[in-house]
C-alpha positions as CSV (number, residue, x, y, z in Angstrom):
1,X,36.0,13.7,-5.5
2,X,35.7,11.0,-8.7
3,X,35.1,8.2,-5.9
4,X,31.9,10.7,-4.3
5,X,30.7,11.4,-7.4
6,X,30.7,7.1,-8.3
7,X,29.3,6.8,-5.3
8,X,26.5,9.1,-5.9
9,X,25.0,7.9,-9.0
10,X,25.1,4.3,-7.8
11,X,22.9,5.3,-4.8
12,X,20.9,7.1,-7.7
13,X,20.6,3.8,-9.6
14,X,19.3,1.5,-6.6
15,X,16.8,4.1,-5.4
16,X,15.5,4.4,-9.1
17,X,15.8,0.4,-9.2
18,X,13.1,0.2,-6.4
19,X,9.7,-0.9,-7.6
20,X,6.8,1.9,-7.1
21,X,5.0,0.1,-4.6
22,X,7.5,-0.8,-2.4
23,X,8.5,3.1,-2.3
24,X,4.6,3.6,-1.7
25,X,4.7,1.1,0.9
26,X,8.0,3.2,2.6
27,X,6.0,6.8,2.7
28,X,2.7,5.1,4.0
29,X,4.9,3.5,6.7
30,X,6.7,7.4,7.5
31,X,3.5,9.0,7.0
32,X,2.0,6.6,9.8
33,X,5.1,6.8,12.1
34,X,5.8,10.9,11.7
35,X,1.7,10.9,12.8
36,X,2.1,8.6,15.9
37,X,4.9,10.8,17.3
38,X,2.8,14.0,16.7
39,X,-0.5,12.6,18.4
40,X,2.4,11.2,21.1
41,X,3.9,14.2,21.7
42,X,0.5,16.4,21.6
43,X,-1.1,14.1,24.0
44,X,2.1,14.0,26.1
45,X,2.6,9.9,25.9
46,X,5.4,8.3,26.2
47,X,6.7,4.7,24.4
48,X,6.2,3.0,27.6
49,X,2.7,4.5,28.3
50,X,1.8,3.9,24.4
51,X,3.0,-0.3,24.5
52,X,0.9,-0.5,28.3
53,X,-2.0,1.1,26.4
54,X,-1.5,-1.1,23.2
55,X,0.0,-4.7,25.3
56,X,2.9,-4.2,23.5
57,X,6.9,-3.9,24.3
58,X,8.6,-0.6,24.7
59,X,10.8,-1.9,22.1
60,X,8.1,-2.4,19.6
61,X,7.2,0.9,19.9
62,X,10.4,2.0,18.9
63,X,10.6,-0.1,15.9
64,X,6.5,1.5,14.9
65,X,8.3,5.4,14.9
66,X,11.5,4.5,13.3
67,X,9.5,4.5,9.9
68,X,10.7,1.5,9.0
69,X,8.3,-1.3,10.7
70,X,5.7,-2.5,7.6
71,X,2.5,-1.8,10.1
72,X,-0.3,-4.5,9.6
73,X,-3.7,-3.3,9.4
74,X,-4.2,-5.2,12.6
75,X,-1.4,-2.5,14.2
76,X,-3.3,0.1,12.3
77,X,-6.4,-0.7,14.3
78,X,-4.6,-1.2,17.5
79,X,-3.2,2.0,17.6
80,X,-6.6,3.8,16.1
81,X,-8.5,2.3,19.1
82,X,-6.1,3.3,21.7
83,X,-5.6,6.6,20.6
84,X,-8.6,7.1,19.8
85,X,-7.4,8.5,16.0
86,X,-8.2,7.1,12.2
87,X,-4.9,7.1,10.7
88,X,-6.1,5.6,7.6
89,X,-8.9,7.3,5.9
90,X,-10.2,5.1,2.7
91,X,-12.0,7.6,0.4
């Protein structure tokens, strides 16, 4: 139980040692991926159809809704075009 607990706070300190913006950067890059596999699934597209639609790899796809990829603003645009969705909105 002592070695769980030691464990625990030092995943506490290195999440608390990440700068804000790179934990920003993280949720925009969720936010983005959690809404691509929503409009995906509404529309009934698959990966494969999505990278044909976008002349991308399958595999790249998978890396864009693993919420992990750091999506460019070029990617951004890509996918807003061939979806046919805004999925930034600058107030």
């Amino acid at each position: 139980m002592k070695r769980e607990e030691g464990t625990w706070e030092l995943v506490q300190q290195l999440i608390a040692a990440i700068p804000p913006e790179q934990k920003k950067q993280f949720d925009y890059s969720n936010d983005i991926s959690d809404r691509l596999d929503a409009i995906m699934k509404e529309r009934g597209i698959s990966q494969r159809e999505l990278a044909r639609m976008t002349g991308k790899r399958p595999s790249e796809v998978t890396r864009w809704l693993s919420g992990q990829h750091n999506f460019t603003l070029a990617t951004i645009a890509k996918l807003s075009v061939a979806l046919n969705h805004d999925f930034v909105a600058v107030i």
